[in-house]
C-alpha positions as CSV (number, residue, x, y, z in Angstrom):
1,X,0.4,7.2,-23.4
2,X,-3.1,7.9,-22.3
3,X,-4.6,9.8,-19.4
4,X,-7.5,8.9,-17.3
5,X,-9.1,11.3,-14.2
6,X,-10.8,9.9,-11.4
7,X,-12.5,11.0,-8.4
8,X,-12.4,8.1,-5.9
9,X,-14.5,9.0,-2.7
10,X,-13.4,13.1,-2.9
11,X,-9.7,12.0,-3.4
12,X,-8.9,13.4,-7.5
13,X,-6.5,12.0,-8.9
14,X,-4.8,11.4,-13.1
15,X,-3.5,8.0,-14.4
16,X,-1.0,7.8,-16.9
17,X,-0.7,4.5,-18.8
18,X,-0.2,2.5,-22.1
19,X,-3.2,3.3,-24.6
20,X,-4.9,-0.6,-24.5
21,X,-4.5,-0.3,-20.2
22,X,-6.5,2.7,-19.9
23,X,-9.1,1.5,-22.0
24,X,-9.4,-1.7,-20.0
25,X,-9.4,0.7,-16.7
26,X,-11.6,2.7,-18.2
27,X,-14.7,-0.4,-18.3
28,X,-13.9,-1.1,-14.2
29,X,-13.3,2.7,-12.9
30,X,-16.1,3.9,-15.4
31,X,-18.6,5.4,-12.2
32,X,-15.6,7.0,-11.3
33,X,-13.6,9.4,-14.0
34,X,-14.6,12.7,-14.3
35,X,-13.5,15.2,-16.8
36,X,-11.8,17.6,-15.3
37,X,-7.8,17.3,-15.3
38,X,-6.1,15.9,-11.8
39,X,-3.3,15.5,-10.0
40,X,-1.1,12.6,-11.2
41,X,-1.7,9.6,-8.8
42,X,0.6,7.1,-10.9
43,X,2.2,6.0,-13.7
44,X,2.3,2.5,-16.1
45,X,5.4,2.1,-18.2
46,X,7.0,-0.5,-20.4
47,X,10.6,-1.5,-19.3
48,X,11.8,-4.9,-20.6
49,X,8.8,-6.8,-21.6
50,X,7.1,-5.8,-18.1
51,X,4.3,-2.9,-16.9
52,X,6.2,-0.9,-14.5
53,X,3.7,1.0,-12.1
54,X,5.1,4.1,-10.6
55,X,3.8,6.5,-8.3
56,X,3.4,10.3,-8.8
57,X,6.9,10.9,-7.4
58,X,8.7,8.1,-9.6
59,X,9.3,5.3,-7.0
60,X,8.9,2.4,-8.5
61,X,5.5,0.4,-6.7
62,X,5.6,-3.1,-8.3
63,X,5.8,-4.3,-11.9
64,X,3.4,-7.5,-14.1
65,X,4.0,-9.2,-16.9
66,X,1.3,-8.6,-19.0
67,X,-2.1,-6.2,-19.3
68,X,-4.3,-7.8,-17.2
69,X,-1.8,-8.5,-14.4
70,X,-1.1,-4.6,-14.7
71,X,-4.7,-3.4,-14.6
72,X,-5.2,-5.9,-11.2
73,X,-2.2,-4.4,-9.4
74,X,-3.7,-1.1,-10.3
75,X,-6.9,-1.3,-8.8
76,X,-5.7,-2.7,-5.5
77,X,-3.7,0.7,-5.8
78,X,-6.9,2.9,-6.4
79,X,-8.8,1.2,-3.9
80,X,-7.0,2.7,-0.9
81,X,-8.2,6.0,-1.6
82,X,-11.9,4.7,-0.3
83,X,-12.7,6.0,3.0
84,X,-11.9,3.2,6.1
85,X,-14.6,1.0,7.9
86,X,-15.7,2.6,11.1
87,X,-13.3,2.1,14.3
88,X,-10.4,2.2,12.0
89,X,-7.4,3.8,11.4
90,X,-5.2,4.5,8.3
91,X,-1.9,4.5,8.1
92,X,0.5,5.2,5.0
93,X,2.7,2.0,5.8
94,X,3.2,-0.4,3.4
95,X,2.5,-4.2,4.4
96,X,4.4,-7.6,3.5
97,X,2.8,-10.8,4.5
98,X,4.3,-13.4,5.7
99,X,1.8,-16.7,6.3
100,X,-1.0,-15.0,8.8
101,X,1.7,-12.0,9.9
102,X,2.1,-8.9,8.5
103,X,5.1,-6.7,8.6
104,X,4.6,-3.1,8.2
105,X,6.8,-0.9,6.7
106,X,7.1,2.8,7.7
107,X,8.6,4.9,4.0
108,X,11.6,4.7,2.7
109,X,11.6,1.2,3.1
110,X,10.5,-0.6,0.1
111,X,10.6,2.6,-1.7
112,X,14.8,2.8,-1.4
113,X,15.8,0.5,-2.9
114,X,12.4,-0.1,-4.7
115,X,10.5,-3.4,-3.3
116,X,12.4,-6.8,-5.7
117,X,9.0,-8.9,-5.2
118,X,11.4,-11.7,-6.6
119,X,13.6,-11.3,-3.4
120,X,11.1,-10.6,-1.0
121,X,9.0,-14.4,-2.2
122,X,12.6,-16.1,-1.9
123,X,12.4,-14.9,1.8
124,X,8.8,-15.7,2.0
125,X,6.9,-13.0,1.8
126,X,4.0,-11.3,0.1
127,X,3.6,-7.6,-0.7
128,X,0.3,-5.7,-0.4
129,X,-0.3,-3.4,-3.6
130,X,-1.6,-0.6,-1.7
131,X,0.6,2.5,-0.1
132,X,-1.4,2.1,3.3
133,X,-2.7,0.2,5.8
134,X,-6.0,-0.1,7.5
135,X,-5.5,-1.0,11.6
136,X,-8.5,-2.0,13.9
137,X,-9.1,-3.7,17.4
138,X,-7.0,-4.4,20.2
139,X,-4.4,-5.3,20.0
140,X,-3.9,-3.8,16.8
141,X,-4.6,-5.9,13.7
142,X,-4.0,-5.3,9.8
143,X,-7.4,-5.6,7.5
144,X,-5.6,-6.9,4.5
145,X,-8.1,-6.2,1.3
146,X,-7.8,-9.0,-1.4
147,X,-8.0,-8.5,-5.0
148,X,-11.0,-9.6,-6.2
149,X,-12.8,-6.9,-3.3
150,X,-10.9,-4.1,-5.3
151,X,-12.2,-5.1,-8.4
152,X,-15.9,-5.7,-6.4
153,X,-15.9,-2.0,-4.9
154,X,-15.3,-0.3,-8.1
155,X,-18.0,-2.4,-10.3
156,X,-20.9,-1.9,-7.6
157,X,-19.8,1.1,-5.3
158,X,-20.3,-1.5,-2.3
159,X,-18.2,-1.4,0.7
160,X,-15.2,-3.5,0.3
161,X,-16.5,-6.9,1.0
162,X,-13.5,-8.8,1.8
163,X,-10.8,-8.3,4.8
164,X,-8.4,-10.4,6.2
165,X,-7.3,-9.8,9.7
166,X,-3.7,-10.4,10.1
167,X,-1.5,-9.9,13.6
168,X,1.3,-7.4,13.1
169,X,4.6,-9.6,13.7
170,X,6.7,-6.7,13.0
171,X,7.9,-2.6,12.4
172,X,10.6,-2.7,9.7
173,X,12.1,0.5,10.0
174,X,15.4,2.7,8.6
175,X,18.1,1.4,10.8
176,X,18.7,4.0,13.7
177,X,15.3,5.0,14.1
178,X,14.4,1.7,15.8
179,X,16.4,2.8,18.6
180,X,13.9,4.9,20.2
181,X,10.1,4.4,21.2
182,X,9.5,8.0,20.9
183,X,10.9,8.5,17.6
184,X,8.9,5.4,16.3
185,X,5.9,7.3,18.0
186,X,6.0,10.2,16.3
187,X,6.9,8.5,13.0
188,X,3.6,6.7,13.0
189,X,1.6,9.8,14.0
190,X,3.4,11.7,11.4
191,X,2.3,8.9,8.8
192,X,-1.6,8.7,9.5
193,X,-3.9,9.1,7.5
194,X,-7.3,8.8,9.0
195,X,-9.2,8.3,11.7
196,X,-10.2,9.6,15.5
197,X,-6.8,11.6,16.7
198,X,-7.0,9.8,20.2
199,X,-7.3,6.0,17.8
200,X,-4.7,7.6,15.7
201,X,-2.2,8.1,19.0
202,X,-3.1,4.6,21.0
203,X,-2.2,2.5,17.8
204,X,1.1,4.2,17.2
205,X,2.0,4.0,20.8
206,X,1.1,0.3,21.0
207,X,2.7,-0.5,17.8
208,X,6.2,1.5,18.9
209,X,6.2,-0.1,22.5
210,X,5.1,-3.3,21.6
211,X,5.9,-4.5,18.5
212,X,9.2,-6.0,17.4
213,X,11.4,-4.0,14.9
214,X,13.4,-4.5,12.4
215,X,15.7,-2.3,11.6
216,X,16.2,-2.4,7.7
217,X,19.7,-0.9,6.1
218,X,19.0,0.9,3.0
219,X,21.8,0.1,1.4
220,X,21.1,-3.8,1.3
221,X,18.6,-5.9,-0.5
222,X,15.6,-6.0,1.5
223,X,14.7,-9.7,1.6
224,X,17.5,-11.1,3.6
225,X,17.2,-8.9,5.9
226,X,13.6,-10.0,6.4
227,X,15.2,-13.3,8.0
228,X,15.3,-11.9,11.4
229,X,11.6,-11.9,12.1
């Protein structure tokens, strides 16, 4: 294993990974390392033939079958810790897309059990390699980066070039927290980010009152459940 330190925007942070992968991260994130030792941001392992990307805290994030597979889910990783376009919010909700829909998913969901990207496809959806979310306008709407913009930010220090606006079709949530719209209120709150307090309050109120939610059983494989969107 090999280490590589990075200071993305004022956000310092270590990557541990397979000696070839850091190398190959090394030519993208190159602006970007600095010397001095950080705190571990995530992990690459080998498990059975596959890159297993994990985050500082061990939950498993997603997995690839080979290096350069591994390096792109990486970067879309890294390239959350960039600072949001003006007049929006952050949220640290993770995001399956469905066709033009977005689902967002407020933690432990997709972190217990970990996210089977082969189960959620089968139910027809799509994850977003990133632990947050970017909201903007009203109603609210998810900026969905694509990967070749993660790749563009890091190689030219540009703002990310490309969004895609997606309409948030649903909340899926532990089961029993859905049951309230204040709990679901200050679940959100609790899970920003960034972004103008008063922005910060109207999207979590709109997305707890308004938005449908599903409530997700921990104990079950997450892609069936996904059926009752």
């Amino acid at each position: 294993m090999a280490t590589v330190n990075l200071d993305i925007e004022g956000t310092r942070l270590r990557v541990a990974a397979p000696r070839t992968l850091v190398r190959s991260l090394r030519k993208i994130v190159n602006d970007y390392t600095v010397d001095d030792d950080s705190p571990l941001g995530f992990v690459v392992t080998r498990h059975r033939r596959r890159f297993v990307l994990l985050d500082r805290c061990g939950f498993r994030l997603g997995s690839a079958s080979g290096p350069d597979a591994a390096i792109a889910l990486l970067v879309q990783h890294l390239a959350a810790f960039r600072r949001p376009p003006d007049d929006t919010v952050q949220f640290r909700l993770r995001t399956l897309l469905n066709g033009d829909r977005a689902v967002l998913t407020l933690y432990p969901v997709l972190y217990i059990p970990p996210a089977d990207e082969g189960s959620l496809a089968e139910a027809g959806y799509r994850l977003v390699h990133r632990l947050d979310t970017w909201i903007q306008g009203s109603p609210p709407r998810a900026l969905i980066v694509r990967e070749r913009a993660a790749f563009h930010y890091f190689r030219s220090r540009d703002p990310l070039p490309v969004t895609e606006e997606m309409s948030i079709s649903a909340l899926a949530l532990p089961s029993g927290l859905g049951d309230s719209r204040a709990a679901r209120s200050v679940a959100l709150i609790r899970a920003s980010v960034e972004g103008p307090r008063q922005k910060i309050f109207d999207v979590a109120t709109h997305l707890a009152t308004t938005v449908p939610v599903l409530p997700i059983d921990l104990g079950r494989p997450l892609g069936p459940q996904l059926f009752r969107d």
